[in-house]
C-alpha positions as CSV (number, residue, x, y, z in Angstrom):
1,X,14.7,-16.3,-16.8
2,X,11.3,-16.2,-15.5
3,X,7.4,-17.2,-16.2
4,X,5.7,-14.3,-17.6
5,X,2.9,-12.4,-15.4
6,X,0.0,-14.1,-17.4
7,X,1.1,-17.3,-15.3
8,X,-0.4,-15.8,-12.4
9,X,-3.4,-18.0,-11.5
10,X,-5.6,-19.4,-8.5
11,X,-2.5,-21.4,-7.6
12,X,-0.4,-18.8,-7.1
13,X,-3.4,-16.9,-5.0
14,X,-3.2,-20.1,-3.0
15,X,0.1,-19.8,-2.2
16,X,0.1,-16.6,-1.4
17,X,-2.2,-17.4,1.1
18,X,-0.5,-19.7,2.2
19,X,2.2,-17.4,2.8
20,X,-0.4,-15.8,5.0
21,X,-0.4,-18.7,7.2
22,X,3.4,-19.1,7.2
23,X,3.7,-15.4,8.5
24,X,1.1,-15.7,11.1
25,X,1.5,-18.9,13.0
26,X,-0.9,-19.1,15.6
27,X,-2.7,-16.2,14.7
28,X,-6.8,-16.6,13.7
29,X,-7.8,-14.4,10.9
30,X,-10.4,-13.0,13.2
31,X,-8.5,-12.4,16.4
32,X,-8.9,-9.5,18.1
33,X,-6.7,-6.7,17.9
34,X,-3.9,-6.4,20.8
35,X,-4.0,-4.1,24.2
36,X,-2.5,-0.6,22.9
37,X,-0.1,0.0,24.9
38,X,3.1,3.1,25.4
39,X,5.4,2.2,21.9
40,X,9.2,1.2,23.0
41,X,11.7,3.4,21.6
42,X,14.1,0.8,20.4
43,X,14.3,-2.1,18.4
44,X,15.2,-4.7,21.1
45,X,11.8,-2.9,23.2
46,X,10.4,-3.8,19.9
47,X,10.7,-7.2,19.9
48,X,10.1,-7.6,23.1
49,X,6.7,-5.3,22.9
50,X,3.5,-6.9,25.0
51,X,1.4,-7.1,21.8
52,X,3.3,-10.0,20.1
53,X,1.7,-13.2,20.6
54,X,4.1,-15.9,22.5
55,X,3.4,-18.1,19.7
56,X,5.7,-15.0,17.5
57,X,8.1,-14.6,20.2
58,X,8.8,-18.0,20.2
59,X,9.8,-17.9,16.7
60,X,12.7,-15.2,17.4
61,X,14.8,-18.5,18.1
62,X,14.6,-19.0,14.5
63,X,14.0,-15.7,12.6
64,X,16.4,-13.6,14.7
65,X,14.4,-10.3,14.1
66,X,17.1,-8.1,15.6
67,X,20.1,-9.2,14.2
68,X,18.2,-9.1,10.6
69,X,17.2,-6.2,10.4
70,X,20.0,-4.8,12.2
71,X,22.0,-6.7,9.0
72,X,19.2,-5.1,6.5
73,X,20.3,-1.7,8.0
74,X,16.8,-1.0,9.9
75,X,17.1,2.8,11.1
76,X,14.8,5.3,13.4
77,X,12.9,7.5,10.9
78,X,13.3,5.5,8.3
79,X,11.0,4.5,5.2
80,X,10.3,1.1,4.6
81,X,8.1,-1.0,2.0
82,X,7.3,-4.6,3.5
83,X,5.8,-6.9,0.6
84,X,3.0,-9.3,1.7
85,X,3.3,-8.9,5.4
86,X,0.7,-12.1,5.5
87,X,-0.9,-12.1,9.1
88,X,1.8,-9.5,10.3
89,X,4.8,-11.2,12.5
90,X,7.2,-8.5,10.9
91,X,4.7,-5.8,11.1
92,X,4.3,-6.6,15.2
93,X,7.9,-4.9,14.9
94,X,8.3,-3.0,11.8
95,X,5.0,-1.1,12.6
96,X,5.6,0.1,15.5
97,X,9.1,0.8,15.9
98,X,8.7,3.2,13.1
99,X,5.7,4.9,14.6
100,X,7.9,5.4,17.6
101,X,10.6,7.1,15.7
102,X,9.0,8.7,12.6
103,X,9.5,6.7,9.9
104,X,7.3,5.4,7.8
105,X,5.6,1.5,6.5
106,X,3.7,1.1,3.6
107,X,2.3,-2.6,3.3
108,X,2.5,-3.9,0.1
109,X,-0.4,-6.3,0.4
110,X,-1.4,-9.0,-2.0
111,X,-3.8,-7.7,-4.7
112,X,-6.7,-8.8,-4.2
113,X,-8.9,-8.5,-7.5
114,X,-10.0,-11.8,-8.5
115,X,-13.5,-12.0,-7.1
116,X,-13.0,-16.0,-7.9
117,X,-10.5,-16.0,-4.5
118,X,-12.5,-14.8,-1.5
119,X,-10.7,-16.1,0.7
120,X,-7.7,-14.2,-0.2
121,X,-9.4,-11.2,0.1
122,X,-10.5,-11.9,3.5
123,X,-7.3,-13.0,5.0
124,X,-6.1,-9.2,3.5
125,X,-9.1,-7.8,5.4
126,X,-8.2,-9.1,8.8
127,X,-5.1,-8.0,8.7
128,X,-5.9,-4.7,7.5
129,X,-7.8,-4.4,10.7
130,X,-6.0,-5.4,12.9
131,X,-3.3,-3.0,12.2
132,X,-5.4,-0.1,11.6
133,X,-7.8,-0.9,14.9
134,X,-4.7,-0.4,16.9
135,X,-2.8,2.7,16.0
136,X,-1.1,3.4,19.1
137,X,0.6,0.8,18.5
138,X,1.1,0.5,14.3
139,X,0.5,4.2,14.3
140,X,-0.3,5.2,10.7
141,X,0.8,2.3,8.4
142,X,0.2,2.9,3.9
143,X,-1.5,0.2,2.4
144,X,-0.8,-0.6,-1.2
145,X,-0.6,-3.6,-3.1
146,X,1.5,-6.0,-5.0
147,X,0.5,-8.2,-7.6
148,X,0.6,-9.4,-11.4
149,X,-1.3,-5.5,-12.5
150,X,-0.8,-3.7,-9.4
151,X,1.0,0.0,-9.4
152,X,3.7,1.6,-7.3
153,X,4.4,-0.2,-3.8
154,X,5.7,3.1,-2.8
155,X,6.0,6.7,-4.3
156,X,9.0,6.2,-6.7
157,X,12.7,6.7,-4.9
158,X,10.7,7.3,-1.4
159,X,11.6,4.0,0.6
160,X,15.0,3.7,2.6
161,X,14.2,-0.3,3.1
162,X,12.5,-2.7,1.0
163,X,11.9,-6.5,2.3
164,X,11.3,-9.7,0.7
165,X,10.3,-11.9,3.6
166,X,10.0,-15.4,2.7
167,X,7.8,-14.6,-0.5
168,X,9.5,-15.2,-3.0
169,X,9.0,-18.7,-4.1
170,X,5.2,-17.5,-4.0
171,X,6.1,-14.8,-6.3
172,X,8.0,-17.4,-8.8
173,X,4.7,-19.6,-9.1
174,X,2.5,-16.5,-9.7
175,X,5.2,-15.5,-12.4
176,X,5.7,-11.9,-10.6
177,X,9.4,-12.3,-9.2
178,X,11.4,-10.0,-11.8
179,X,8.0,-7.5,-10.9
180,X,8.6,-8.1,-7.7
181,X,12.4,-6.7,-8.1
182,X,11.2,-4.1,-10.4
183,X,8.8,-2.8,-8.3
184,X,11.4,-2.2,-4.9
185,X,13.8,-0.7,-7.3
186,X,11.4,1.8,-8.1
187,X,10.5,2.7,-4.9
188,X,14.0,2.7,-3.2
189,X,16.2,5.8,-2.8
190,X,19.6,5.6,-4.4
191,X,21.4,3.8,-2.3
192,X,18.2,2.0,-0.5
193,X,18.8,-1.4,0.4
194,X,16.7,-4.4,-1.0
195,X,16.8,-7.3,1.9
196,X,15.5,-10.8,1.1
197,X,14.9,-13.6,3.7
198,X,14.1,-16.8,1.5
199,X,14.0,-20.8,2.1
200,X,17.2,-21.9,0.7
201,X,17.4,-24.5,-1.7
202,X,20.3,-27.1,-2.4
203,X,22.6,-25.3,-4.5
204,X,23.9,-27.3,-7.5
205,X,20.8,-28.7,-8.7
206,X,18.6,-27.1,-11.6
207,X,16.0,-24.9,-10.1
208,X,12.1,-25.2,-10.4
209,X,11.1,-22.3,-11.6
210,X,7.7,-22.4,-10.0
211,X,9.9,-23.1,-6.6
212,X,6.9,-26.1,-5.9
213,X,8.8,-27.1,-2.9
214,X,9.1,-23.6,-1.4
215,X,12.9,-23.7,-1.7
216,X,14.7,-21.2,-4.1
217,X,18.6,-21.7,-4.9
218,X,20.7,-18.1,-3.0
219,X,22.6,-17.8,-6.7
220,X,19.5,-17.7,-8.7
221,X,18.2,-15.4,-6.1
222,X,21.4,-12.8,-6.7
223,X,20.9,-13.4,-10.0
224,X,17.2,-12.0,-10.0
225,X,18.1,-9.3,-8.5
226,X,21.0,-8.3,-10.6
227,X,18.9,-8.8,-13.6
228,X,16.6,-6.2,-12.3
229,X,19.5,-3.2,-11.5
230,X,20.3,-4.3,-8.0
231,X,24.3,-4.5,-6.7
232,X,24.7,-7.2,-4.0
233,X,26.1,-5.5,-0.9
234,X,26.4,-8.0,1.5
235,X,25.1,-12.1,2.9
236,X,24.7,-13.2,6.4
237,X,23.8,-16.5,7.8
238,X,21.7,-15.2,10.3
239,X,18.8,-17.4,9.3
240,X,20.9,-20.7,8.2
241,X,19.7,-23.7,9.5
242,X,22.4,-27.0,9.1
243,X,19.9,-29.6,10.2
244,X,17.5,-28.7,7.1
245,X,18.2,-31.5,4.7
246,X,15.3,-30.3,2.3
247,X,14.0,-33.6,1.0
248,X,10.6,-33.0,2.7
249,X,7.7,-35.1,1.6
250,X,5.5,-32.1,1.7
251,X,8.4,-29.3,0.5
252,X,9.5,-26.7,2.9
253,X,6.0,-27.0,4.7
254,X,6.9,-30.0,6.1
255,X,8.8,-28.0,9.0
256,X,7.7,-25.7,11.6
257,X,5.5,-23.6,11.8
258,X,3.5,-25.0,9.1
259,X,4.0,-28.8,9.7
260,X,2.2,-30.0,7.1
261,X,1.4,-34.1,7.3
262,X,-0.2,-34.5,3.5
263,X,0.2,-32.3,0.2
264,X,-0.8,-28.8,0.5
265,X,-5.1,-28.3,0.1
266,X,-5.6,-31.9,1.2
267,X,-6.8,-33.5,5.1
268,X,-4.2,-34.4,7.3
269,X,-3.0,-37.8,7.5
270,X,-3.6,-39.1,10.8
271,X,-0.5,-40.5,12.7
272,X,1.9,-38.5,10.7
273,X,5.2,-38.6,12.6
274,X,6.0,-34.9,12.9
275,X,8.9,-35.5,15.3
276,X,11.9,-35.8,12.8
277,X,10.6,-32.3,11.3
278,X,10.2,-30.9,14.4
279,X,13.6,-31.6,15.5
280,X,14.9,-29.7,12.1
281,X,13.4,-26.6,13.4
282,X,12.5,-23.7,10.8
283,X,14.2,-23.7,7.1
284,X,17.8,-23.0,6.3
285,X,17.1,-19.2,4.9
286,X,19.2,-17.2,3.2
287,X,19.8,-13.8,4.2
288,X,20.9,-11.0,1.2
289,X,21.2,-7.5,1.3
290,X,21.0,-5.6,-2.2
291,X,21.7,-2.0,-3.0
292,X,20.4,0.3,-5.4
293,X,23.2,1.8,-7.9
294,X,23.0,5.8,-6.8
């Protein structure tokens, strides 16, 4: 159904990167850590937590943090894997709510080995310190890695959670999806649940497997995830956005918060009318939750 792992290649290291940027709107790679500050003891104290950047809370509007994870069954004391956090907007809440009520994250954060992508590695770096420079805050988050030879996210059957958060249409031009699925079913409990946010693509039509316009059809997606052991539990149009048409000149990137105004690695166009996109909002995203069989 897939590419194989041996199609992973600088491209998909771009987009994983650019994944970074997606995550992290508004956040330089070298920006100080935030003000550590008393951790709220609930998730709507979370979200509204000091720390987070007003460019992130602005966001809520479209990635309704609450009422996802409250969907994806989000718990105090919990374990929970996120993969490729990029520059952290989940982890501003994941992070510390868990802290707060001892659970535990690990980060599955892109691998990193390819000494020909520096620039990958060094958007991994900044965000590895910024969450470990402000522990009372993230208190004491696991960092692991996923990639096309990387190992356990997670100790096997340890996690309660696993999230795919708008990744994996990187994952399908790197070739790593059905690893991708592989590796959360490992590391989830019977029972854990698997929840994917994703762009959502026009359903109907034949699906790129390389996902070049960022948008991945929900079926295939099920499909995916049934392949790999998964049982679908439940969908939610929490993230669904009407107004998408997803005919963008410049794929899903076109929108907010990327807003791209010429094909991705190339200058801006000057004079690009971003106000029709703008208007959109953020993608129409599908919102899944899978179970592992006990």
């Amino acid at each position: 159904m897939m590419g194989s792992i041996q199609q992973w290649s600088r491209r998909s290291v771009l987009a994983g990167a650019g994944a970074f940027g997606l995550a992290g709107c508004g956040k330089a790679k070298d920006e100080a850590a935030p003000a550590e500050k008393a951790r709220p003891k609930s998730l709507e104290a979370t979200v509204a937590g000091g720390w987070r950047l007003a460019a992130d809370r602005a966001r809520d509007r479209w990635r309704h943090p609450i009422e996802t994870l409250k969907f994806w069954g989000l718990a105090p004391g919990q374990t929970v894997v996120e993969f490729w956090p990029g520059a952290g907007w989940y982890t501003d809440i994941l992070a510390p709510f868990l802290a707060d009520t001892k659970g535990h994250l690990y980060e599955a954060l892109l691998e990193t080995n390819n000494p020909a992508d520096p620039a990958a590695a060094e958007i991994v770096e900044a965000y590895r310190r910024k969450v470990t420079s402000a522990k009372k805050i993230y208190g004491d988050v696991t960092f692991t890695a996923f990639g096309p030879t990387s190992g356990p996210v997670a100790p096997a059957g340890s996690a309660d959670l696993v999230l795919f958060l708008r990744n994996l249409h990187n994952w399908m031009a790197g070739g790593v999806a059905e690893k991708a699925f592989k590796d959360a079913l490992a590391a989830l409990k019977p029972g854990g649940v698997l929840g994917v946010e994703e762009h959502r693509g026009q359903s109907g039509r034949v699906q790129d497997v390389l996902a070049a316009d960022g948008y991945v059809q929900q079926d295939y997606v099920i499909q995916m995830a049934k392949e790999a052991g998964f049982v679908l539990a439940a969908t939610s149009e929490i993230n669904a956005n009407p107004k998408d048409t997803k005919d963008h000149p410049f794929g899903v990137w076109t929108l907010p918060p990327t807003r791209l105004s010429a094909p991705r690695g190339e200058p801006a166009e000057p004079g690009f009318d971003h106000a029709k996109y703008d208007a959109i909002g953020e993608s129409d995203r599908m919102t899944l939750k899978f179970v592992k069989p006990a």
